[in-house]
N, C-alpha and C positions, 0 to 999 in steps of 0.2 A: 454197799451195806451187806452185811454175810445175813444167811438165811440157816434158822434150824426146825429141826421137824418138832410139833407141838406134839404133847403126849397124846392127842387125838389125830395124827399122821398128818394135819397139815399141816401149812410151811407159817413159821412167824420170823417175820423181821426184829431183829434185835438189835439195836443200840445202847452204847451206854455214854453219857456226856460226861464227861471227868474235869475236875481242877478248875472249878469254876465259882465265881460269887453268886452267890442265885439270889435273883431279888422277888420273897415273896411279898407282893402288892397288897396278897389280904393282911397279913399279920403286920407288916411293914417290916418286916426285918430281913437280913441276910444270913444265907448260910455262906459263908467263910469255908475254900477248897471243898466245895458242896458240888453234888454229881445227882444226875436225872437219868434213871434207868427207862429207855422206852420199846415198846414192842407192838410192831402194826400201827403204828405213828399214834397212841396214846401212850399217855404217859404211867408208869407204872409205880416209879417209888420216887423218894426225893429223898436226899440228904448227904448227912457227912461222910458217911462210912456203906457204900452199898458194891455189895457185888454181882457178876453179871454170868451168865453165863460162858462157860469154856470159850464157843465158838462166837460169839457177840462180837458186834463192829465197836470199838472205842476210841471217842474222842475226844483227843488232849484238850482242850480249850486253853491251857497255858494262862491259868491266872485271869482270863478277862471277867469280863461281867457280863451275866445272861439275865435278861427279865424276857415275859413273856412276848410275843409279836405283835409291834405296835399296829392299832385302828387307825384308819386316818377317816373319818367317818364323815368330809365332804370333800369328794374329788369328783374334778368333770375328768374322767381321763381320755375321752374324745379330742380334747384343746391344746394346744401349743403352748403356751404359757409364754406366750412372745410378749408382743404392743398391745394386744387386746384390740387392733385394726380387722375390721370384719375382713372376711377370705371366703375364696370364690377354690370348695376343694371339693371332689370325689367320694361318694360314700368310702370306695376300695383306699383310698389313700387316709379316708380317717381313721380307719380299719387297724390301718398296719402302724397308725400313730399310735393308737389307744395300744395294741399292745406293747410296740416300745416302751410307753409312758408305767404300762404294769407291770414289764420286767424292771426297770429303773425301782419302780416302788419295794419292789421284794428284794432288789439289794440293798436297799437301805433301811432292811429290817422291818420291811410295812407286811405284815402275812395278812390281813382282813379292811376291805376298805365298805363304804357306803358313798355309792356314785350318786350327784347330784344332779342328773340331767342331763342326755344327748340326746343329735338329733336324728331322726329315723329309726329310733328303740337299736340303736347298735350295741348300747352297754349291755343293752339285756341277751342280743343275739350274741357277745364275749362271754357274759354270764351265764349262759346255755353251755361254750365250747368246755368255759374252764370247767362247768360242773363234771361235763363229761371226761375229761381230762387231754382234752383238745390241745390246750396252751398251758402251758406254767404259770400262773399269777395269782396274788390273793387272792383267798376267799371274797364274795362280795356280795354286794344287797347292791338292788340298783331300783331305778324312778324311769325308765323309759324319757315321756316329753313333760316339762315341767308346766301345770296349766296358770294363767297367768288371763288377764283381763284383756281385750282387742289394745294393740298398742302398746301394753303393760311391758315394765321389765321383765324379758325374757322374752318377748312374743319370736323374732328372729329364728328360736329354736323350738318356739313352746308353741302348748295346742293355745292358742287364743279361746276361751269362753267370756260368755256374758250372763248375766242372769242365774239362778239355783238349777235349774235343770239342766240350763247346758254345762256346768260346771259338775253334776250329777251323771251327765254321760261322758265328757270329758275323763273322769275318774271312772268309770266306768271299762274305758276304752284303754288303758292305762294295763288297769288289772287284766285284761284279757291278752295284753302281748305281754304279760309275764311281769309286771314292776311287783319287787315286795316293800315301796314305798308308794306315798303321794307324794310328790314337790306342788306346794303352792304359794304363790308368789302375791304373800299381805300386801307389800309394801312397794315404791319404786327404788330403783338403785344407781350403783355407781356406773356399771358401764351401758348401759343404755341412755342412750342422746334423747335429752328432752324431757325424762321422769326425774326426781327428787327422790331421794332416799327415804327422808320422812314420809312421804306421802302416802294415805295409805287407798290400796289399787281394790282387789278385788274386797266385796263388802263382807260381814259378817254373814248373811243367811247363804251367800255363795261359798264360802270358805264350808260352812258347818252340811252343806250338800254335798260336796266332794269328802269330806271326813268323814262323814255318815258311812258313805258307799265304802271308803278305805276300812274302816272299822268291821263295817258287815261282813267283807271279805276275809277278816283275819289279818290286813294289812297294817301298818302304820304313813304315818304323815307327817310332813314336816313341812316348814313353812321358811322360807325368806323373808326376814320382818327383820325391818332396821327403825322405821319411824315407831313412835309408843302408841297412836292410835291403833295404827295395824295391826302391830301385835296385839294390844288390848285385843282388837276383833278376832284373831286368831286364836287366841288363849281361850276365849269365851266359844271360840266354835269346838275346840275340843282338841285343838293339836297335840303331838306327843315331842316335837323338839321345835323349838327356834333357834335360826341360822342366822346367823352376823351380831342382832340384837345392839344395834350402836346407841338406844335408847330408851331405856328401862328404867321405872320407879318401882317404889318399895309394895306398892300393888302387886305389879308384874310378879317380881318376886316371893311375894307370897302367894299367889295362886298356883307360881311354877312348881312351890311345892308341897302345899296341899294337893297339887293335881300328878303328882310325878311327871314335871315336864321336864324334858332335856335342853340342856341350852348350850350351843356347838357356836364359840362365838368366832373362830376362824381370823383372829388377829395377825392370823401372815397375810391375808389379803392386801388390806390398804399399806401395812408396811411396804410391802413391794413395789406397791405403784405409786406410794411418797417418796421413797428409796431414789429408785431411777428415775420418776417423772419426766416431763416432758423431752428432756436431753434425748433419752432411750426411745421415743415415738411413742411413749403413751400418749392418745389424745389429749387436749388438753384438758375437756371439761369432764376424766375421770380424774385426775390431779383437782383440779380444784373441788371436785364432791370430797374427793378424800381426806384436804387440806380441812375443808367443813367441819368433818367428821369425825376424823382420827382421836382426834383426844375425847371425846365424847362415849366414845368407844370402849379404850382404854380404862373411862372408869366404871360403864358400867361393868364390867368383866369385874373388876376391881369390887365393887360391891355385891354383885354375883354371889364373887367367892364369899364374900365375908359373911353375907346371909345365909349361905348357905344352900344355895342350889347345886343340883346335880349339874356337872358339865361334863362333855367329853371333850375330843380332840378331833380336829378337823381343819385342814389347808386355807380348801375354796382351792386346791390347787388345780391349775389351769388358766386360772386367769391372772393378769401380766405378770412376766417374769416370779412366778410364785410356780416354783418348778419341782417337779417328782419328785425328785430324793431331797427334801429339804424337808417331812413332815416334823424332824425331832424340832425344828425350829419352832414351831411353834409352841411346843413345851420350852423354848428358851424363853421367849415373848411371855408364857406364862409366868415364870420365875420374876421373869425381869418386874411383871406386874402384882407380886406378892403371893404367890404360891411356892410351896417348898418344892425342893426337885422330888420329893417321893409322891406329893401331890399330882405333880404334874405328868409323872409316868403314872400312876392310878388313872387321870383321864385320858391317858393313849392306852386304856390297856381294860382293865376290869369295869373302868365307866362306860367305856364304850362298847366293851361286850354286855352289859345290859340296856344299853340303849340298845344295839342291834336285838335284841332276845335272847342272845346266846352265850350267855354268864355261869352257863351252868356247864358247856362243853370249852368253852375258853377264856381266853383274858387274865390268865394267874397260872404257874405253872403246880400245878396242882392233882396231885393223883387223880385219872378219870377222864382227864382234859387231854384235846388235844396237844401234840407235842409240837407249838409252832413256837418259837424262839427268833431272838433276836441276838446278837451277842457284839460289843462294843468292847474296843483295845482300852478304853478306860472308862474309870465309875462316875456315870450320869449322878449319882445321886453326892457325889464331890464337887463335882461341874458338870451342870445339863447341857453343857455343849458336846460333851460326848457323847449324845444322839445324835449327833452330826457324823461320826464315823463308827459304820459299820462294819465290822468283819468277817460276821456272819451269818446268813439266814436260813433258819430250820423248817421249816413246814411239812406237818405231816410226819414229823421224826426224819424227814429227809435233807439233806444238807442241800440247798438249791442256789446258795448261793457262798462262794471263799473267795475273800479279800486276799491275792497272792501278793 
């Protein structure tokens, strides 16, 4: 990228994106052979006709389609995304998985994720390197250990509490090694041996002690809540998003938005591990929760949308064969369940920058904003499978990643 001097003697990076469909997310519409002037990796003008300075880096984009850099706003990137078969590994070797797993993401046009959970605060000690500019990877928000009840899904990784205070220090402890999330775990799940999905794990005065503390902090919370008691107790303790959500009434949903909750319902999950099942080594008794479950799922998403809750976009990926570069799938899965494809890029992109906070620096390519892009050899909003290939990924106004 060429550099020229700013009329105050320092140095400004200038690009300019040419010959591109640009999808804006707020207005819903396209600009047709539209170009995004940018300088010091925000973004400076948008449109049909712009020019750029003499010396300015320009690039052709040749026709494709540019929306803003998708969120994938639950990833363990800690995990394998194998069988979901527990493993006996090395902090140093998770290390160097998590960030294979973050370059994979940024080529396939993911620039901003929200980590769900690893073990030994490693996402947060990645989320420290990238701030500093250590590693190349998404921007990210991360949860450190996710707190979960003695035994509860998730205990394997997560801090076990019991009781409001220790679930009060638990969160506590969290925010001190840096999370700018809570994960807390309503409910049991699909790949923990021996809990129920529906069931719901930690109680309502435990859940609204750890949210308490989240809140005082200036942090946010979010909760793994698949059964409708759980979540009931988790909506009522105060959460800011629900994760999976495989069972929701018209309650839920109206509190979700009276309350401005988010609900991230990560429908690539159980696909994957109905997909392959047991043939691929999933165990078996995450196949059959999922067999339970799946359709149950599917619709409340399916009513979700129709009432009217905020959703965004998010994997779950990491667990079985639900792997890095496949976030746009999950905007297929939306589609396929009755969202329009320009729906479904708004929650990989502007939904999800206001879940994370950050709606007003990202998520729409929009003067002011970061310049993170994403850019597809054809138009997702003709067939959203064209989130499935990426050609290009901008971050920062910098090209970090070309499909040759």
């Amino acid at each position: 990228m060429r550099s020229v001097k700013s009329h105050t003697g320092g140095i400004e990076m200038v690009t300019l994106f040419k010959n591109a469909n640009v999808v804006d997310v707020v207005n819903e519409t396209v600009i047709s052979g539209g170009a995004v002037l940018v300088e010091n990796g925000i973004i400076k003008e948008v449109g049909a006709n712009i020019s750029a300075p003499e010396s300015a880096d320009v690039v052709d984009l040749g026709g494709k389609t540019m929306i803003p850099g998708l969120f994938n706003c639950h990833v363990h990137m800690c995990s394998d995304a194998g069988t979901g078969v527990s493993e006996t590994i090395s902090d140093a070797a998770i290390t160097i998985r998590a960030i294979k797993n973050l370059t994979t993401l940024l080529n396939s046009g993911v620039t901003y994720i929200r980590d769900a959970g690893a073990t030994n605060y490693i996402d947060i000690d990645i989320h420290n390197a990238q701030q500093k500019g250590e590693v190349v990877a998404p921007e990210m928000q991360t949860s450190g250990r996710c707190i979960c009840m003695t035994g509860g899904h998730g205990y394997d990784t997560g801090r076990e509490a019991d009781g409001p205070d220790e679930c009060r220090k638990a969160a506590r402890e969290q925010l001190r090694a840096g999370a700018n999330w809570i994960k807390l775990m309503a409910t049991g799940g699909v790949m923990t041996k021996g809990v129920e999905p529906g069931s719901p794990q930690l109680t309502e005065e435990e859940l609204r002690a750890a949210i308490e503390e989240a809140h005082k902090a200036g942090a946010k919370t979010f909760s793994h809540a698949q059964g409708m008691t759980g979540i009931k107790n988790v909506l009522r303790a105060g959460i800011d998003s629900i994760e999976h959500g495989f069972f929701m009434d018209d309650w839920c949903f109206d509190f979700m938005k009276e309350h401005n909750v988010f609900f991230v319902p990560t429908l690539a999950a159980p696909y994957w591990i109905k997909y392959y099942g047991t043939d691929a080594g999933i165990p078996d008794f995450m196949v059959k929760k999922v067999e339970k479950t799946i359709e149950a799922h599917q619709d409340t998403f399916r009513r979700a949308h129709k009432a009217g809750v905020k959703i965004a976009l998010g994997t779950d990926a990491g667990t079985p064969f639900n792997k890095y570069d496949m976030t746009g799938f999950e905007a297929v899965l939306m589609v396929e369940n009755g969202m329009t494809p320009m729906e479904a890029i708004q929650c990989g992109t502007i939904n999800a920058a206001e879940l994370l906070s950050v709606q007003d620096t990202h998520g729409s390519i929009t003067p002011g904003k970061k310049a993170n892009f994403a850019i597809f050899e054809k138009d997702p909003l003709k067939d959203i499978h064209a989130l499935l290939d990426c050609s290009m990924t901008v971050l920062n106004g910098k090209v970090v990643f070309e499909r040759r």
